[in-house]
C-alpha positions in Angstrom: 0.0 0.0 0.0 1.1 3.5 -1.0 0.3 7.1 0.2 -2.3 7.8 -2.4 -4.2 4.4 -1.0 -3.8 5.5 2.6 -5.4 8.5 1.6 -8.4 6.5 0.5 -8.3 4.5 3.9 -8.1 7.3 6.0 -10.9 9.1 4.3 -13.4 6.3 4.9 -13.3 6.4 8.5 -12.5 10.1 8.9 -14.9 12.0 6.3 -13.1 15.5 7.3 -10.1 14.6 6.1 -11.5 14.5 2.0 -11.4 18.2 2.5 -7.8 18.4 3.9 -6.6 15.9 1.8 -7.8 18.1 -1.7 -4.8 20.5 -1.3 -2.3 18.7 -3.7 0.7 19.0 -1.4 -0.8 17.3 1.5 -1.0 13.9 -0.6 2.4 14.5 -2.5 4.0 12.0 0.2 4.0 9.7 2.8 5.1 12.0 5.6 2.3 14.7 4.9 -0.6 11.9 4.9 0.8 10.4 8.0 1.5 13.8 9.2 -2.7 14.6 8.1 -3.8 11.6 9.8 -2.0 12.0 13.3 -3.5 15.8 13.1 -6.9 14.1 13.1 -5.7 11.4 15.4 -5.0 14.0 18.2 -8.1 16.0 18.1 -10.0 12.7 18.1 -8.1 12.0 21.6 -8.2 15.4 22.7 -12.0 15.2 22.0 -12.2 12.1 23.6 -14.1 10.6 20.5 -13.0 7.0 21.3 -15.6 5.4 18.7 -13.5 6.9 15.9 -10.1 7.1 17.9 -10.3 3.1 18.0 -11.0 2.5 14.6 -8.5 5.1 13.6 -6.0 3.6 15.3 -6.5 0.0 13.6 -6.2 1.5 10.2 -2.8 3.1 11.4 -1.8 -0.5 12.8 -3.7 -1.5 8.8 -1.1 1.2 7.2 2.3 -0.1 9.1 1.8 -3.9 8.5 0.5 -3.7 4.4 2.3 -0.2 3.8 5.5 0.4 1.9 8.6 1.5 3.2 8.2 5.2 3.0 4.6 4.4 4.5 6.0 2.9 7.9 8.5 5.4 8.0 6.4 8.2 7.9 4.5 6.4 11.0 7.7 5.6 12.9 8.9 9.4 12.4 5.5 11.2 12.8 3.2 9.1 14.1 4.5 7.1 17.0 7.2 10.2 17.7 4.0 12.4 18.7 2.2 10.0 20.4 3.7 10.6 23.8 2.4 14.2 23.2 -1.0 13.3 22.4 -1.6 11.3 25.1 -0.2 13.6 27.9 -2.7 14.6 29.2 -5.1 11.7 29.1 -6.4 9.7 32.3 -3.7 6.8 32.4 -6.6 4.2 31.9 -7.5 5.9 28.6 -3.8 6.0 27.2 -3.6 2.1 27.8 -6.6 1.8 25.9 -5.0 3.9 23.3 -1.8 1.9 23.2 -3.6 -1.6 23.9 -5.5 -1.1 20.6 -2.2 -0.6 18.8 -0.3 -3.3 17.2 2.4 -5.0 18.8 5.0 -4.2 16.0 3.8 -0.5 16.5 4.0 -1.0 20.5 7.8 -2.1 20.1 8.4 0.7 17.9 7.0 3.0 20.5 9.1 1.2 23.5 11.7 1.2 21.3 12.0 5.0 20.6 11.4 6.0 24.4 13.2 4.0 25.9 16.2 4.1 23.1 19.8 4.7 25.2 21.1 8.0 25.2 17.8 10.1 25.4 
């Protein structure tokens, strides 16, 4: 799966992002659609809209499995860099929902870039 098909994912379970997604230069590469998409994933936790959160994030786990390289780098780099950030704030039994819905290959990334030596 390429950028242009994540696009397509994305839109079907987050409608707003059609809109977003029309500027040219947000669907030009991987990073900007993954960089769209954690946008949206972040106001969906920040809104507390776990219907859509959950499903979002098992088109993101989707994305890193079937996606090309320059896919589940753009997730790796954006995505699971920012996710500390997102989630904050949250309650702590609301992150571990968030991060018990993601895929393990997606949780060791995330463990892997915390806890990484020499940060």
């Amino acid at each position: 799966m390429n950028h242009t098909e994540a696009v397509t994912e994305i839109i079907k379970i987050i409608p707003e992002t059609e809109e977003e997604f029309k500027e040219s230069y947000k669907t030009n590469s991987s990073f900007m659609v993954i960089s769209v998409f954690s946008k949206q994933i972040k106001k969906l936790i920040k809104d507390n809209d776990q219907k859509i959160l959950l499903k979002s994030i098992q088109k993101m786990n989707t994305l890193y499995s079937k996606g090309d390289q320059a896919l589940k780098s753009a997730i790796e780099n954006i995505f699971i860099y920012s996710l500390d950030s997102f989630t904050f704030c949250c309650e702590p039994a609301y992150k571990k929902m968030i991060f018990n819905k993601m895929s393990l290959s997606l949780q060791n990334n995330y463990l892997h870039q915390i806890y990484k030596s020499g940060i």
